[in-house]
VOGU-3710 file (C-alpha; in Angstrom, 3 decimals, decimal comma):
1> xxxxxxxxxx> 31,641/-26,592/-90,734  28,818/-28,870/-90,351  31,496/-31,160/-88,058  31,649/-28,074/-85,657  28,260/-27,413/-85,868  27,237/-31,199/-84,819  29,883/-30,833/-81,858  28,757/-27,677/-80,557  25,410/-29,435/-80,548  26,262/-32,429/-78,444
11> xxxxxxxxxx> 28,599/-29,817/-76,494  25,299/-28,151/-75,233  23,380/-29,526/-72,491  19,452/-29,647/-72,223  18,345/-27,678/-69,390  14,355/-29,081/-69,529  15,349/-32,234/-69,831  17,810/-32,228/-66,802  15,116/-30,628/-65,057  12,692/-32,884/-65,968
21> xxxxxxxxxx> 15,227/-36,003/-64,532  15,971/-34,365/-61,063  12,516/-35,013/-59,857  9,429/-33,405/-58,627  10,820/-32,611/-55,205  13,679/-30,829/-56,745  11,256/-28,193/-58,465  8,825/-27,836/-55,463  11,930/-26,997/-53,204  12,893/-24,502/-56,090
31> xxxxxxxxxx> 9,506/-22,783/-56,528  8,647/-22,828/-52,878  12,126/-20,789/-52,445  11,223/-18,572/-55,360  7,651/-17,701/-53,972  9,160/-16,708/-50,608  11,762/-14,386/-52,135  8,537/-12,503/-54,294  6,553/-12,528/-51,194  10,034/-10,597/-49,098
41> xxxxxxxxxx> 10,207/-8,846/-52,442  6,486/-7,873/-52,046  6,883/-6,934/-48,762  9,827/-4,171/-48,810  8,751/-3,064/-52,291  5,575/-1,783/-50,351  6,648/-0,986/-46,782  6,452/2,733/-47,815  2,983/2,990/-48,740  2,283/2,197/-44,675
51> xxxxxxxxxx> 5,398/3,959/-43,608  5,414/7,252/-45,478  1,348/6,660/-45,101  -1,197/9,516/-44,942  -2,712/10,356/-41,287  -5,586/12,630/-39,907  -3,616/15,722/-38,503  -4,524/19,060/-36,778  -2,737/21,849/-34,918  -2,848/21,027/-31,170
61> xxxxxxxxxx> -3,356/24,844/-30,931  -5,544/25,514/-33,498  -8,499/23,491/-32,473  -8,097/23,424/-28,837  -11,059/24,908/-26,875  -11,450/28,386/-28,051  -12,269/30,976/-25,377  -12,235/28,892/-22,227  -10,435/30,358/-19,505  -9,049/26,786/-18,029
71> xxxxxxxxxx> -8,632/28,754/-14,493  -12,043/30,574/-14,242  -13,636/27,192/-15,162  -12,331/25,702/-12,282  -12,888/28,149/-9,251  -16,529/28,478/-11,202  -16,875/24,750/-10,278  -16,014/24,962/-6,670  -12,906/23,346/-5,176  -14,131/21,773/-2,338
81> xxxxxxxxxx> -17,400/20,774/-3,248  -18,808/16,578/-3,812  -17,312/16,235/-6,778  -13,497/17,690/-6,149  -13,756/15,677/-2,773  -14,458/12,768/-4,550  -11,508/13,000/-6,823  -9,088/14,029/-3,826  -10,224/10,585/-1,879  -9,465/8,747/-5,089
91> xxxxxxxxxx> -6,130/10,629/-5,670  -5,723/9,993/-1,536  -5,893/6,184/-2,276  -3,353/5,940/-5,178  -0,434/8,135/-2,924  -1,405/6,432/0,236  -0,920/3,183/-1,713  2,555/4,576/-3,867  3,907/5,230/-0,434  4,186/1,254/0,190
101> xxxxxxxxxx> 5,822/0,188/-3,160  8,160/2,996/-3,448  10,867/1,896/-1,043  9,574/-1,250/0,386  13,214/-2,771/-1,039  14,164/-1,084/2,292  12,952/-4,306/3,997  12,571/-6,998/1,973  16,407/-6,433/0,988  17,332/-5,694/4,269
111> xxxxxxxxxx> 20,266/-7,177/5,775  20,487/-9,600/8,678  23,058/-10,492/11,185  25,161/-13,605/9,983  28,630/-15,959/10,420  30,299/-18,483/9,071  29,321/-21,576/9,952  32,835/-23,483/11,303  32,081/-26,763/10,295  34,942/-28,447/13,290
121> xxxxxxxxxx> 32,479/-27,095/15,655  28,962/-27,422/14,269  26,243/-29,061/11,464  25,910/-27,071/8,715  21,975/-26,884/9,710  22,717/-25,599/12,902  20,505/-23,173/14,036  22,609/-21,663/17,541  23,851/-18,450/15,453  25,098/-17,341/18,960
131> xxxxxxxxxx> 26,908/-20,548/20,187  29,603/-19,788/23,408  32,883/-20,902/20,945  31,818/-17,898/18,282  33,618/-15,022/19,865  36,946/-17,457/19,431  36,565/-18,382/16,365  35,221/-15,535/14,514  37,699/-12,236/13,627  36,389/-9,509/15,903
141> xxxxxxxxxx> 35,592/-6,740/13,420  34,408/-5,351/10,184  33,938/-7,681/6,968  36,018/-10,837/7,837  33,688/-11,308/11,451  31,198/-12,012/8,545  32,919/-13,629/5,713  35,621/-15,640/7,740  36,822/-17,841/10,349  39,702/-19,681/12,286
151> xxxxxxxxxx> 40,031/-23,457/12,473  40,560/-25,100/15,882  44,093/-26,417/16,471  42,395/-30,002/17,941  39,463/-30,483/15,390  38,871/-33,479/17,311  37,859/-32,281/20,825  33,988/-30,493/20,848  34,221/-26,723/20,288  33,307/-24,903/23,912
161> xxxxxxxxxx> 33,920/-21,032/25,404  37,794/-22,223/26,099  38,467/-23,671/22,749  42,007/-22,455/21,203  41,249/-21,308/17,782  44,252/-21,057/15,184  45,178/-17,108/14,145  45,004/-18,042/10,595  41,750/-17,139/8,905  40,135/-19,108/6,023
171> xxxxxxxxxx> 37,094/-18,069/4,044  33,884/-18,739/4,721  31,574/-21,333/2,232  28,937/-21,809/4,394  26,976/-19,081/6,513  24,267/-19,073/9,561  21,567/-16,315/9,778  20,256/-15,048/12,490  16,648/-14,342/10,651  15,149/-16,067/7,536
181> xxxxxxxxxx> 12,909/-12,952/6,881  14,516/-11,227/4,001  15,613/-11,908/0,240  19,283/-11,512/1,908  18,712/-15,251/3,500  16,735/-16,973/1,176  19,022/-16,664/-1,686  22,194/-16,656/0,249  23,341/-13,640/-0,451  26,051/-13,699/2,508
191> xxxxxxxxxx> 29,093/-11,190/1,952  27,650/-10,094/-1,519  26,606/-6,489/-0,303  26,575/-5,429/-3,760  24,086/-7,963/-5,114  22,011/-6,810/-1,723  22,151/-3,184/-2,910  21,690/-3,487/-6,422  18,215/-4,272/-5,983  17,674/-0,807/-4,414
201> xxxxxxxxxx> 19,392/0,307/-7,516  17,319/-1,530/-10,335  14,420/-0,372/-8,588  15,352/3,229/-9,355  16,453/2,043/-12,758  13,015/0,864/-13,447  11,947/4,409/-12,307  13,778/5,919/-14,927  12,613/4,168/-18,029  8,854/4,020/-16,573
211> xxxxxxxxxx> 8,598/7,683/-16,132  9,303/8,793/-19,605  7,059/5,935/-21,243  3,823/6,805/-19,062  4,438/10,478/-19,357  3,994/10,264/-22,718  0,752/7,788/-22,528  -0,085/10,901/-20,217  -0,168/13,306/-22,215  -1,177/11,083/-25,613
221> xxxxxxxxxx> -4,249/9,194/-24,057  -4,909/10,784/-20,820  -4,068/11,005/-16,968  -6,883/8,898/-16,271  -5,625/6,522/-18,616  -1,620/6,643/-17,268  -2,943/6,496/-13,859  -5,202/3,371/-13,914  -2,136/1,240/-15,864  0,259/2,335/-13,481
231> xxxxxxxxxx> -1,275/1,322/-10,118  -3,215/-2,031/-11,934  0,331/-3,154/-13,219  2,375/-2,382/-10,109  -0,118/-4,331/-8,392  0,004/-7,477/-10,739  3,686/-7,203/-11,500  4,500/-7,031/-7,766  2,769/-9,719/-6,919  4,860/-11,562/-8,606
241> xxxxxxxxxx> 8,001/-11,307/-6,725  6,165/-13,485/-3,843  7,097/-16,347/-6,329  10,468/-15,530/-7,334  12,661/-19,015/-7,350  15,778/-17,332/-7,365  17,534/-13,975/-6,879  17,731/-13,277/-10,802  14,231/-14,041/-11,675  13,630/-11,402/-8,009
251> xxxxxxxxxx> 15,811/-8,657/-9,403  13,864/-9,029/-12,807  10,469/-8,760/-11,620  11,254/-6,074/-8,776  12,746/-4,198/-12,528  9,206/-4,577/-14,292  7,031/-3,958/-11,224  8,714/-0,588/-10,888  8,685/0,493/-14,966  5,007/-0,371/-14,447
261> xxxxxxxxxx> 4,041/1,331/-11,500  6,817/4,049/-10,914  4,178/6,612/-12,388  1,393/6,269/-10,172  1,678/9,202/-7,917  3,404/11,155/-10,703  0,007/10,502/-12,797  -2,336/11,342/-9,394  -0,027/14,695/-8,584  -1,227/16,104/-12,263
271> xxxxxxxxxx> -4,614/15,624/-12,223  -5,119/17,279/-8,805  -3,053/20,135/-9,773  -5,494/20,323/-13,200  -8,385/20,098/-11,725  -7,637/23,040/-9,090  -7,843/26,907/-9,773  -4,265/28,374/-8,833  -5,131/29,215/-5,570  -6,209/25,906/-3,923
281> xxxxxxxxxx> -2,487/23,964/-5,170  -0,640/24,130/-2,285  -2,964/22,979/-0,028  -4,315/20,460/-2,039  -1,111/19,058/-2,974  -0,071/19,365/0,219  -2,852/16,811/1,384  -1,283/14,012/-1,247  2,000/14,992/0,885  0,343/14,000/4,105
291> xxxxxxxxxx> -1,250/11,219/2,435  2,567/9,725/1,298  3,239/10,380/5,186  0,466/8,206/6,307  0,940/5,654/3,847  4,794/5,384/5,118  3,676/4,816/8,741  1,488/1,962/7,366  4,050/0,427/5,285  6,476/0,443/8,245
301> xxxxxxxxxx> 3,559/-0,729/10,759  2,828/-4,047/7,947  6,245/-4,441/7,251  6,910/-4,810/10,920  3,794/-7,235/11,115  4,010/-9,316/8,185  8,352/-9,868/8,708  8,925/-12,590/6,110  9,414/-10,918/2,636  7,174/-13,252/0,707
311> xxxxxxxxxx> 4,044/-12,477/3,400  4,401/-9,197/2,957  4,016/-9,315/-0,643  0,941/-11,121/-0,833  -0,439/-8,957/1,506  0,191/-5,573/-0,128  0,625/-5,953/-3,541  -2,708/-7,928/-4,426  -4,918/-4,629/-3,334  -3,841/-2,287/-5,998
321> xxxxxxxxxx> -5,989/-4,792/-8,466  -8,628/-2,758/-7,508  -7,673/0,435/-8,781  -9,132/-1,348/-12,454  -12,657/0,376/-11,022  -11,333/3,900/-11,446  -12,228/2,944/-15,258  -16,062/3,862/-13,633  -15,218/5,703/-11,169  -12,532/8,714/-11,767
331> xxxxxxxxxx> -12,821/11,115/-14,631  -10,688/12,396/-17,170  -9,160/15,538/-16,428  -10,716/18,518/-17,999  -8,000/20,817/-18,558  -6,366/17,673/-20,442  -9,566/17,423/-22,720  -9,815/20,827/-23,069  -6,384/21,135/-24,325  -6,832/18,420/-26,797
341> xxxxxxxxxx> -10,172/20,139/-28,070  -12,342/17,652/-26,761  -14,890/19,597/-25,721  -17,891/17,603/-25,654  -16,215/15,115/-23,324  -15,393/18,114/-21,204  -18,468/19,674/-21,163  -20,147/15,894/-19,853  -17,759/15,853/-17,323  -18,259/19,579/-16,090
351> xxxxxxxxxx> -22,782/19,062/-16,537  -21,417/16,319/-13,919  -19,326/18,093/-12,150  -21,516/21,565/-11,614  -24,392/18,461/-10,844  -22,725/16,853/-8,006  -21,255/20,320/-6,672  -25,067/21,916/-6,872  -23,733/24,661/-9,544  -25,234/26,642/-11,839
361> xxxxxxxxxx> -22,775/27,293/-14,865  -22,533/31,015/-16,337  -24,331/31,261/-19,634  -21,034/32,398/-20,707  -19,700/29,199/-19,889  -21,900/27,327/-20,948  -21,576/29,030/-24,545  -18,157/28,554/-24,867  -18,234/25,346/-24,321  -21,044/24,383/-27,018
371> xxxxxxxxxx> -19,918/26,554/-29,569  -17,228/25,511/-32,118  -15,519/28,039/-33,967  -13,364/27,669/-36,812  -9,889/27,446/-36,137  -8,344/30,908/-36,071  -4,881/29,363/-37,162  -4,000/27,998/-40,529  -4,323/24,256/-40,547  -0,377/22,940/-40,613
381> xxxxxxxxxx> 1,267/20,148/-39,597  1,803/19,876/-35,752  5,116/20,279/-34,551  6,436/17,176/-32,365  7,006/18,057/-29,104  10,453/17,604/-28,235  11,093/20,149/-31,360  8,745/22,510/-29,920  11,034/22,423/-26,743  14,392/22,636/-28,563
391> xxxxxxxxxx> 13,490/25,215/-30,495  12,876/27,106/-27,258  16,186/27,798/-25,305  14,475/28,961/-21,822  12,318/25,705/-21,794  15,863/23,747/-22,837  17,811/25,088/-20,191  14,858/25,378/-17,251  14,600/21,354/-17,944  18,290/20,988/-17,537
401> xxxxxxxxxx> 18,065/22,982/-14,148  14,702/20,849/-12,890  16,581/17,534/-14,134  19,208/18,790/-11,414  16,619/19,617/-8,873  15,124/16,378/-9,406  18,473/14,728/-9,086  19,286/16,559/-5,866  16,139/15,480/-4,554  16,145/11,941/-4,696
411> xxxxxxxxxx> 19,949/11,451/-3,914  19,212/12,595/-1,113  15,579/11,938/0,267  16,179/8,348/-0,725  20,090/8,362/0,412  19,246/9,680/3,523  15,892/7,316/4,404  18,146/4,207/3,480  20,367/5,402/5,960  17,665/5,480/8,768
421> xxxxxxxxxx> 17,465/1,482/9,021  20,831/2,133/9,648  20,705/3,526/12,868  20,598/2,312/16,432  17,483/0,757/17,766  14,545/-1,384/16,044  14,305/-0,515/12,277  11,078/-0,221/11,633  10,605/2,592/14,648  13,201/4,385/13,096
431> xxxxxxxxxx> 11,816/4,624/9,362  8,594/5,896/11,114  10,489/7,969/12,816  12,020/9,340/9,738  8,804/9,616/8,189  6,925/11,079/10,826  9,211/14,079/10,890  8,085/14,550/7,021  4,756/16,186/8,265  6,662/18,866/9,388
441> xxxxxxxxxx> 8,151/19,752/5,635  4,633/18,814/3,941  2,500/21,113/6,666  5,317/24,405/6,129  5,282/24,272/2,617  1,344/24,719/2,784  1,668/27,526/4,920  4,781/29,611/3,325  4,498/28,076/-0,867  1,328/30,514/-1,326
451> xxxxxxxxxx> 3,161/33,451/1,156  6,491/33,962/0,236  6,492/32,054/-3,172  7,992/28,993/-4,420  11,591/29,867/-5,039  12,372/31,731/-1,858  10,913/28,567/-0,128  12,592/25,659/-2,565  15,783/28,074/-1,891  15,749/28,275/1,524
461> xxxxxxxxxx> 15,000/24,282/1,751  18,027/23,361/-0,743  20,335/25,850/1,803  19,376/24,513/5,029  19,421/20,353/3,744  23,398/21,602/2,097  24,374/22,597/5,349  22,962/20,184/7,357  24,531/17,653/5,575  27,907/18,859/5,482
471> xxxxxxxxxx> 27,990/19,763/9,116  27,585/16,195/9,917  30,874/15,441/8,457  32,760/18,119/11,163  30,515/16,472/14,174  33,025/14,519/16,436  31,636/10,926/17,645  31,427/11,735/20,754  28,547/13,735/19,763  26,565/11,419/18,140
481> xxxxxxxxxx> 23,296/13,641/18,942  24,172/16,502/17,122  24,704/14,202/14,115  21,242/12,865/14,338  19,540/15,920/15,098  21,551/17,545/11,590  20,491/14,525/9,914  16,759/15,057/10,949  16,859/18,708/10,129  18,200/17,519/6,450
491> xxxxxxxxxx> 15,604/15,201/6,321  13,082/18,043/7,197  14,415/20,609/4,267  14,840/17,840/1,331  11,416/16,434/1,751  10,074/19,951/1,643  11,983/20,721/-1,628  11,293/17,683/-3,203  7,183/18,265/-2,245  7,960/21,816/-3,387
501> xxxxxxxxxx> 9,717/20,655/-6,782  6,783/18,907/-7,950  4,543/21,897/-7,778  7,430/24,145/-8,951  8,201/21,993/-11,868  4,502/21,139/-12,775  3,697/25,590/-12,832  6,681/25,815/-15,173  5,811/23,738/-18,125  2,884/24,087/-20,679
511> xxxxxxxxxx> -0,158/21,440/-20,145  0,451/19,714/-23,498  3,460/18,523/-22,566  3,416/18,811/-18,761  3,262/15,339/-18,029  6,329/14,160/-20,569  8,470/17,534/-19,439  7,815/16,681/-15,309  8,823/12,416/-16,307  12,092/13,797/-18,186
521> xxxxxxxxxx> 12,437/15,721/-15,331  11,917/12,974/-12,372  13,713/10,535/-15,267  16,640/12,005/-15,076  16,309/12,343/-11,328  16,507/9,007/-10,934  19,981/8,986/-11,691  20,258/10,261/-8,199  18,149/7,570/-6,865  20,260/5,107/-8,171
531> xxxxxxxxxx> 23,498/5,720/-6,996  21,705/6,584/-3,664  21,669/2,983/-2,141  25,394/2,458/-3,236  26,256/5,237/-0,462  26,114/3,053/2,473  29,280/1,075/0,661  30,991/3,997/0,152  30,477/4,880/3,953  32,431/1,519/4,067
541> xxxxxxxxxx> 35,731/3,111/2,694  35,366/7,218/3,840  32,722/7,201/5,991  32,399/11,271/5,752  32,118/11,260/2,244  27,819/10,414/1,965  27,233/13,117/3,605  29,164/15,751/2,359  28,120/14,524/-0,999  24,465/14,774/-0,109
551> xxxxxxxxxx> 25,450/18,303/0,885  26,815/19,640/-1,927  24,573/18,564/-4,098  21,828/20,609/-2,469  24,290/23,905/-2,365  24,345/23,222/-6,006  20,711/22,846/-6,285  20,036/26,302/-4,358  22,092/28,551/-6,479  20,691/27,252/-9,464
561> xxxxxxxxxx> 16,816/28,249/-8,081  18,022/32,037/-8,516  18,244/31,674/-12,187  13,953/30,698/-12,869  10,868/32,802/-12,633  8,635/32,680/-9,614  5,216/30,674/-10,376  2,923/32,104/-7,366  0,167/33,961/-8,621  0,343/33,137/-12,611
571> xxxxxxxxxx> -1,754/31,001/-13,961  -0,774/27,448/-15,569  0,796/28,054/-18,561  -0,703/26,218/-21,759  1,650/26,278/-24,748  5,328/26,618/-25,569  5,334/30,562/-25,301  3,420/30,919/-22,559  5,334/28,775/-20,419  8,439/31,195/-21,653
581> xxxxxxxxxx> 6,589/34,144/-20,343  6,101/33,503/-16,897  8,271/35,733/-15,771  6,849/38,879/-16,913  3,390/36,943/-15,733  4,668/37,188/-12,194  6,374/41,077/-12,741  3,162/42,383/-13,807  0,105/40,445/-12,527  -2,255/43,568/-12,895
591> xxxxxxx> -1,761/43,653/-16,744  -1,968/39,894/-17,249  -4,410/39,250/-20,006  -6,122/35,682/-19,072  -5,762/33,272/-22,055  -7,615/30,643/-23,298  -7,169/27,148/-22,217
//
């Protein structure tokens, strides 16, 4: 027993004293592993307390601004007074200066004539891009006059007019262009039409994910807020692309510039339609219209003078730095504070307001905005937003039929300007052109939105741009102005629906969530904007097919504005249920009871 005993002993092996003989090092390596596992330990053993944490809540509803009529308030003010006319100039600026970033990939992506450059017959730095020998040895038409070329059967004799050329083609590795003014030259982007359009594409891309993300800084933080990121990023962003070292690092930035500044005139279009009484929107919002118009002429009219891409740039990008002042210089919107139940930074801005405008506030007014009542609702929870709208199947399906809208109208509108560089004669007359005829669409829908409503005249806009388009397919060549005059009269109708949709849309959703509902709305509408600059390849294959496409699209778009309510003389709805009623607000004016903001 005592024989087992001692060999069990010796058997056993002493764990301190091993220890103890591998060394200091070996222990510190140990503990220092064994204090980082306790601190990770620590870490997700208390991650709840911060997750699952306690927050200040209220009811959005319960608390907001008690008694004051949002509408009343406004026409009290005066709309055209100093201090509205001070705010239009400022929202002037920000769609005057959208207008230049919003398509400008128009030019600096434009394409330029070029060949191969046959290296029998030339240097490869050869800058006579219309040398006599060309019409020999390039392939007359279509892709391969760009992308290939013949060899001449005697290399060894100079290339001239006469030159015999062999019938075999060979692809091109080299190319000459006839301007170095676009992205198209500088990163050699010969016979890659795809990598050409795709930055029209990203662009639209970047439009998508921006909208949603300042929509809801919107409507969490404030237009004024939204607004001033938007146009300060877009303009340091955009600068950006001046120094761009390769097409990649171009396509990148031209991605972030737009996420960043894709919301400007979005942000600008809500606070003039919240700071205006119901009857002053259509003309108003007509004036940012005419504003877009004028700043496309002066986009075109730099564009033409500053030609190289990289000029341009640096000439109108670097401006929109300056929109950092409207930190001092713009205010919040009231019906935003209002319907957050900030009312003492309302009522500052309205003592302003009624100051500037030489107003006298009723002492009703005035009382309701002073006085705080207790909130008449039981203190719960708020509901987030997107539940509030799925739990509400006429706001679910009037977003799905505005996302269509909004589709409908940039296909289009953008499909169809792309297409205007497109056409015979100098470029930049021709977008001017294009956007000159846009006056037309902005000045009818201020005189017929407030006449004969907004769905008769979104209706009649959708019909007219469907047919249009479609016609053009059935117009032979011969008559080639019958074609342009259907294109212009498309042109006409789509930019008045797609003015008219952002009114439309804007009347049809409650304030609290106006700004995220209208982004989903134009987000989704992007998708339309993207595949827009692919048409022109399509055109490539079935040349009919844009335009019937653009067509149809609109049809679509028309039959669908018979199934929502007409906005014109109802007031802008403030929550969930009374965006639902509208209808019955429009049926039966005379017994509409005015709500509080």
């Amino acid at each position: 027993m005592k024989e087992q005993e001692a060999k069990s002993s010796a058997d056993r092996v002493d764990c301190d004293e091993l220890v103890a003989r591998l060394g200091g090092w070996f222990r510190a390596r140990v503990l220092l592993c064994a204090a980082l596992a306790a601190v990770q330990v620590g870490l997700l053993h208390t991650t709840y307390i911060f997750l699952a944490a306690d927050v200040p809540y209220r009811s959005r509803y319960a608390e907001k601004a008690p008694g004051v009529d949002c509408d009343a308030l406004m026409v009290e003010l005066g709309q055209f007074r100093r201090f509205h006319l001070l705010n239009y100039f400022l929202m002037a600026l920000v769609s005057y200066t959208a207008a230049h970033y919003a398509m400008n990939y128009v030019f600096l992506a434009a394409d330029v004539p070029y060949r191969c450059v046959v290296p029998e017959c030339e240097a490869p730095n050869s800058t006579d891009f219309s040398a006599a020998w060309t019409a020999a040895a390039l392939p007359e038409h279509g892709r391969a006059h760009r992308c290939s070329r013949r060899v001449p059967l005697d290399p060894t004799l100079p290339c001239e007019a006469n030159s015999a050329f062999s019938e075999d083609v060979v692809t091109c590795d080299q190319w000459l262009y006839a301007s170095a003014n676009t992205i198209v030259t500088e990163f050699n982007l010969a016979c890659q039409e795809w990598k050409r359009t795709l930055v029209g594409t990203i662009h639209n891309i970047g439009m998508l994910v921006s909208l949603p993300i300042l929509g809801y800084v919107s409507d969490r933080w404030g237009r004024k807020t939204a607004l001033t990121l938007s146009c300060v990023l877009v303009g340091a962003i955009g600068s950006l692309k001046a120094f761009s070292i390769s097409y990649e690092m171009y396509v990148i930035v031209e991605f972030l510039e737009t996420v960043a500044g894709a919301s400007a005139f979005p942000a600008a279009f809500i606070m003039t339609i919240e700071l205006l009484g119901q009857e002053k929107r259509v003309l108003t919002t007509a004036f940012l219209g005419i504003m877009l118009v004028i700043g496309g002429l002066s986009f075109a009219l730099l564009a033409k003078a500053f030609q190289y891409w990289r000029t341009f740039i640096l000439v109108v990008y670097p401006p929109s730095l300056l929109f950092l002042l409207y930190i001092y210089f713009l205010p919040e919107s009231i019906r935003w504070l209002l319907s957050k139940g900030r009312k003492e930074d309302a009522l500052e801005i309205i003592t302003k307001a009624a100051k500037m405008n030489d107003i006298t506030l009723s002492e009703d007014t005035i009382k309701q905005l002073q006085e705080s009542k207790e909130p008449v609702e039981k203190k719960e929870k708020e509901v987030g937003l997107w539940m509030q709208v799925f739990r509400s199947p006429i706001i679910m399906r009037r977003l799905a039929i505005c996302s269509w809208w909004w589709i409908t109208c940039t296909f289009v509108f953008y499909g169809l300007a792309i297409n205007s560089v497109s056409l015979a004669g100098d470029k930049y007359t021709n977008y001017m052109l294009v956007v000159s005829v846009e006056v037309i669409a902005v000045v009818t829908n201020a005189l017929v939105l407030d006449r004969i409503g907004r769905k008769r005249t979104l209706l009649i806009a959708y019909i007219v741009c469907g047919i249009s388009c479609v016609a053009i397919a059935f117009v032979p060549p011969a008559m080639s102005w019958l074609a342009t005059l259907l294109y212009l009269v498309g042109k006409i109708a789509i930019t008045q629906a797609f003015s008219g949709v952002y009114m439309y849309t804007s009347e049809l959703f409650p304030t609290h969530a106006r700004h995220s509902l209208l982004g989903f709305c134009s987000m989704v509408g992007r998708l339309g904007s993207i595949v827009a600059p692919q048409m022109p390849l399509l055109a490539i294959y079935v040349e009919w097919l844009p335009s019937v496409l653009f067509g149809s699209t609109a049809l679509v778009a028309g039959a669908l504005m018979l199934t929502t309510p007409e906005t014109l003389n109802t007031r802008l709805p403030d929550t969930i249920q009374e965006a639902e009623e509208l209808a019955n607000q429009h049926k039966k004016p005379e017994n509409l009871e005015m709500k509080a903001c």
